[in-house]
C-alpha positions as CSV (number, residue, x, y, z in Angstrom):
1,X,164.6,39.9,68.2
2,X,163.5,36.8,67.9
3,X,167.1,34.9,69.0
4,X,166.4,37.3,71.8
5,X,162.7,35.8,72.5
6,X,163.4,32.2,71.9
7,X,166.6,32.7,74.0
8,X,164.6,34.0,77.0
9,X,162.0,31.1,76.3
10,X,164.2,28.6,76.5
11,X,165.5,29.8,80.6
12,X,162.1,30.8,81.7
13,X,160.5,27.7,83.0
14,X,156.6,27.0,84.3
15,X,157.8,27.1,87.8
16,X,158.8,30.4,86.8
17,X,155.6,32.0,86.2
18,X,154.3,29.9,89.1
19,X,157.2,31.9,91.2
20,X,156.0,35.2,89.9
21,X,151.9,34.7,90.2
22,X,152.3,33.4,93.6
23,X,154.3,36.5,95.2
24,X,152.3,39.3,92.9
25,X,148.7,37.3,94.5
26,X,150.7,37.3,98.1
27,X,151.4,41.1,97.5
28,X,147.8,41.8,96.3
29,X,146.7,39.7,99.6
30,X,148.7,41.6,101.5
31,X,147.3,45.1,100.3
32,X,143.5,44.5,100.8
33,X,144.5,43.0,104.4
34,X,145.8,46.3,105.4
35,X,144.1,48.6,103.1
36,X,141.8,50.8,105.5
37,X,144.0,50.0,108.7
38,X,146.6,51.6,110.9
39,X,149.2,49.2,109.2
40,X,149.3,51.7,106.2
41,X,150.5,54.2,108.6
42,X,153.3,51.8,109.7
43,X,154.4,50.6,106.2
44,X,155.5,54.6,105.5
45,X,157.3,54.4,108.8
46,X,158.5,51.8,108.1
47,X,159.9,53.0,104.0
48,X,161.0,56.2,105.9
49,X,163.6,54.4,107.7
50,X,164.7,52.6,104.6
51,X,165.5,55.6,102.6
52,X,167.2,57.1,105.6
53,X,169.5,53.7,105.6
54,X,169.7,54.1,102.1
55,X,170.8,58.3,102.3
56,X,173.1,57.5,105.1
57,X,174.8,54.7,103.3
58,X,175.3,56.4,100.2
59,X,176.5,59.6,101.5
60,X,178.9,58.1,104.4
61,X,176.7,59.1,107.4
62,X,178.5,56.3,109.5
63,X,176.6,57.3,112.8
64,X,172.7,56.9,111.6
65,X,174.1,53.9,109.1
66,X,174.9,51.8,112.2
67,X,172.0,52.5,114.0
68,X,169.5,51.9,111.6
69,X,171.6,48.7,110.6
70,X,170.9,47.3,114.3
71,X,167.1,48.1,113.9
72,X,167.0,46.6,110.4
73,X,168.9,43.9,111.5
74,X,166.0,42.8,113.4
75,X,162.9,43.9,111.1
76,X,161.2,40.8,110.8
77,X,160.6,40.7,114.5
78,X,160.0,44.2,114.1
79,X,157.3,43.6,111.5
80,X,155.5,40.6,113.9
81,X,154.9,42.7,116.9
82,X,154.0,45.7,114.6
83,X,151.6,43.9,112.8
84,X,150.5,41.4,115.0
85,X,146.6,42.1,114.8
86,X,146.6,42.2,110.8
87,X,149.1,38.9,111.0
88,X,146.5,37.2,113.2
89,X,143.4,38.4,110.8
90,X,145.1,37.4,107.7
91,X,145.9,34.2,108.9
92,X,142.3,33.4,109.9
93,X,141.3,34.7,106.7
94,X,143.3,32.0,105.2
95,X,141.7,29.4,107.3
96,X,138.1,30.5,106.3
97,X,139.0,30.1,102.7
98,X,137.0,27.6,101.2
99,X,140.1,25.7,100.8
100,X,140.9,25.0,104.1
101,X,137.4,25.6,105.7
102,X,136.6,21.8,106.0
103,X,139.4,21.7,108.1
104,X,137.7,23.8,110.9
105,X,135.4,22.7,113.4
106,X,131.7,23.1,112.2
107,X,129.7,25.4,114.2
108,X,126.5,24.5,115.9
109,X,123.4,26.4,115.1
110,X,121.7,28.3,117.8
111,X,118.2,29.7,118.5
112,X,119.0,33.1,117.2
113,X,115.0,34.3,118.3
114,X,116.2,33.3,121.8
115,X,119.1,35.7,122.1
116,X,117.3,38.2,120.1
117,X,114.9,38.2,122.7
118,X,116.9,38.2,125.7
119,X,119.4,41.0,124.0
120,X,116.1,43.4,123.4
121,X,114.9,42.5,127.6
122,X,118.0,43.4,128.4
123,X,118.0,46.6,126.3
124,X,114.6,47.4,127.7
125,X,115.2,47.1,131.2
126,X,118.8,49.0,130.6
127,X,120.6,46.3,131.6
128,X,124.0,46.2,130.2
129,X,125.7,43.3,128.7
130,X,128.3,42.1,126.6
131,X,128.4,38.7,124.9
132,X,130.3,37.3,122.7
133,X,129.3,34.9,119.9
134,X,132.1,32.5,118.5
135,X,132.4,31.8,114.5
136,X,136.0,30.4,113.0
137,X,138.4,31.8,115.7
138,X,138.4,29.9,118.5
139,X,138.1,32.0,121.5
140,X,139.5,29.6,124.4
141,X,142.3,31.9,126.3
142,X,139.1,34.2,126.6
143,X,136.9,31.4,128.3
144,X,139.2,30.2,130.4
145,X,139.3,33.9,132.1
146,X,136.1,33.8,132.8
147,X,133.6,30.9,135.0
148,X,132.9,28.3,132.8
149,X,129.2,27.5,132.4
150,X,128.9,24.8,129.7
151,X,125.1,25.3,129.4
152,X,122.4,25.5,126.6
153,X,121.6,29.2,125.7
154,X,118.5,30.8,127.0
155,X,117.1,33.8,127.4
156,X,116.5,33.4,131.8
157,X,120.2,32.3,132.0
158,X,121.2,35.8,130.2
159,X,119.6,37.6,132.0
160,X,120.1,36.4,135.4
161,X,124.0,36.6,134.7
162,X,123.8,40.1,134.0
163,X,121.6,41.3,136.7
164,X,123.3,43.8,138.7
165,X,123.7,41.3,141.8
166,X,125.3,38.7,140.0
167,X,129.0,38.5,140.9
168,X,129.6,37.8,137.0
169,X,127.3,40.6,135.3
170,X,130.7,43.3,134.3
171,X,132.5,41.0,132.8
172,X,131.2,38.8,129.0
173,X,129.3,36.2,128.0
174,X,131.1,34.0,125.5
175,X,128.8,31.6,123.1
176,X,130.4,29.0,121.6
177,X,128.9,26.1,119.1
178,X,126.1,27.6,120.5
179,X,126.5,27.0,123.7
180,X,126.9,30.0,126.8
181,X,130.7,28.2,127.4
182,X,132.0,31.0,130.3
183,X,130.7,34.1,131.9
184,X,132.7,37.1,133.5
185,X,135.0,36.3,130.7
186,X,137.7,40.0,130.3
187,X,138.5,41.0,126.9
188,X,140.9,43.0,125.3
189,X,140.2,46.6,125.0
190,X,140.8,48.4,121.5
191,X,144.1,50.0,120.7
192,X,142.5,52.0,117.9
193,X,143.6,55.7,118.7
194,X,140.1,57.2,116.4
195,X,137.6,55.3,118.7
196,X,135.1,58.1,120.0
197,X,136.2,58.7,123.8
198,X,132.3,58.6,124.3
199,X,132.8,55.2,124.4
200,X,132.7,53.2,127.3
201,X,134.4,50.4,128.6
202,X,132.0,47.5,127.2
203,X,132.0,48.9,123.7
204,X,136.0,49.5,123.7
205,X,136.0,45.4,124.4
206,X,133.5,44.4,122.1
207,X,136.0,46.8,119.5
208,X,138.4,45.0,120.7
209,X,137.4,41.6,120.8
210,X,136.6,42.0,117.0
211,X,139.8,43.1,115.8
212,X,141.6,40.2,117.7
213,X,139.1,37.4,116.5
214,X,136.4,37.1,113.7
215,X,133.9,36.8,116.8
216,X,130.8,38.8,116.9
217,X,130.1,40.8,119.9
218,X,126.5,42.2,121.2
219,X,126.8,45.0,123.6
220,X,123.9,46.4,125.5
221,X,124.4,50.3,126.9
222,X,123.4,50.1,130.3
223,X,122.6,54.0,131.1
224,X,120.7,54.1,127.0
225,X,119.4,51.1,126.5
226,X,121.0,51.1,122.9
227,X,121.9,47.9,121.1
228,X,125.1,47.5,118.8
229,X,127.1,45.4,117.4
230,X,130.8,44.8,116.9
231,X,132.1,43.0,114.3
232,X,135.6,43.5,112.6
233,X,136.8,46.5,114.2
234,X,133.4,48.2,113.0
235,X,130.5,49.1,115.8
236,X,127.2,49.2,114.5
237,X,125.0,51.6,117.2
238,X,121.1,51.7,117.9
239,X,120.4,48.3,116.6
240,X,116.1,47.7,117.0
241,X,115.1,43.5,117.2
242,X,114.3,43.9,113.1
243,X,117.6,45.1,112.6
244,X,119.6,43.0,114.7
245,X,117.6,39.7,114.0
246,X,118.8,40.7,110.3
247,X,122.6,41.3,111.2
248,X,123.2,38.3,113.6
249,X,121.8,36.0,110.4
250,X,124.3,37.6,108.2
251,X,126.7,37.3,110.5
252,X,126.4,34.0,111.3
253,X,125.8,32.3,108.2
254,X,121.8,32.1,108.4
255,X,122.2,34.0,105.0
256,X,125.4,34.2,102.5
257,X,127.2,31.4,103.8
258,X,128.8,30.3,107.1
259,X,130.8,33.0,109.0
260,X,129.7,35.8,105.9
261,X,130.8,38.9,107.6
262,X,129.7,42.0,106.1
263,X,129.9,45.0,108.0
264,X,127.9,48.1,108.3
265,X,127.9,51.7,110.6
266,X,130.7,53.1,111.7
267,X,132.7,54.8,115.0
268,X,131.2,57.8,114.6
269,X,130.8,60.3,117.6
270,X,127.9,59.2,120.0
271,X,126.8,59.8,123.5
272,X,128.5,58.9,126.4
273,X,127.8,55.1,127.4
274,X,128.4,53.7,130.4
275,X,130.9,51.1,131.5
């Protein structure tokens, strides 16, 4: 037993266990980034076709073998466009680590009362909105489809691009180093097959725009008047000033640390809102 120990001590090396700690933390990584998603889903798919590759190789089903060879022989390109969304997350993740945060551009501080206060005149006077408010992810392709602005935040600019005359009020409002950088901006809609279809057509964006970027993304019902906000695929509803004064400064670092994201509320049924 021990010729047996000292002969396995003397070929296992430090760059070894280096090797070994590094792919079981990547694995681990890898499990809470998809834990909770539709990537779960696509992993048993995905181990469904590998045991049929591995039933038709061992029992000489040459038909199904060469098929699934030709889809296999392209997996990690099937794996990118599969997993795209939780490829992008992950990798932003990683940039928000406090390893390699210095390395992002710092983010300017806004006047949070100020777009409190415009989002809750909106809200009040049912005007519905959408904006966007940029943390680590850089949101560029998004601002360049809208007008660029380039102009201080305030609550009379807000609400004069959303008023139902302006030319720019259906599409978003993106807020960057705290600045309004475009308006009439289009985002992506959600591809999450659960989402309530009581949902409308600004909340499907703000969904979304959160589960492309780390962004968080105010919408403003414009047949309810209800608030909510969207923040990593999550939409919390019927947001009040208290609540959402609270929420923005956890969300944008006023409390926990820049870009802290906790998440709270859910996708639950709710009424129909308007587009």
């Amino acid at each position: 037993m021990n010729e047996m120990a000292r002969s396995f001590l003397g070929v296992f090396h430090w760059q070894d266990a280096a090797d070994v700690v590094i792919v079981a933390v990547f694995l681990y990584w890898i499990m809470v980034l998809i834990k909770g998603t539709r990537a779960v889903q696509m992993l048993v798919g995905l181990a469904v076709f590998l045991g049929l590759y591995w039933v038709a190789d061992r029992f000489g089903l040459h038909t199904i073998h060469a098929v699934l060879s030709t889809f296999l022989g392209s997996i990690f390109l099937v794996i990118v466009v599969l997993f795209q969304n939780g490829i992008r997350r992950g990798l932003v993740e990683l940039g928000r680590s406090p390893l390699f945060s210095r390395l992002a551009p710092a983010e300017s501080e806004m006047n949070l009362e100020e777009l409190v206060r415009a989002v809750v005149s909106l809200a009040s006077r049912r005007i519905g909105a959408l904006i966007v408010l940029e943390r680590r992810t850089g949101l560029r392709e998004f601002i360049e489809s809208g007008v660029r602005v380039d102009a201080s935040f305030s609550k009379q600019l807000i609400e004069s691009i959303f008023q139902g005359g302006s030319p720019l009020h259906d599409g978003a409002v993106i807020v960057s180093r705290g600045r309004i950088a475009a308006a009439g901006s289009l985002l992506p809609l959600t591809v999450t097959p659960d989402v309530s279809r009581a949902l409308g057509t600004r909340h499907r964006a703000a969904l979304g725009m959160s589960e492309a970027s780390d962004a968080v993304v105010l919408v403003v019902s414009e047949e309810t008047g209800v608030v909510s906000l969207a923040v990593g695929g999550t939409l919390d509803r019927d947001l009040d000033a208290a609540r959402l004064r609270k929420r923005l400064g956890e969300m944008l670092g006023r409390r926990g640390g820049p870009g802290g994201s906790g998440t709270s509320g859910s996708t639950a049924d709710v009424g129909r809102e308007s587009p």
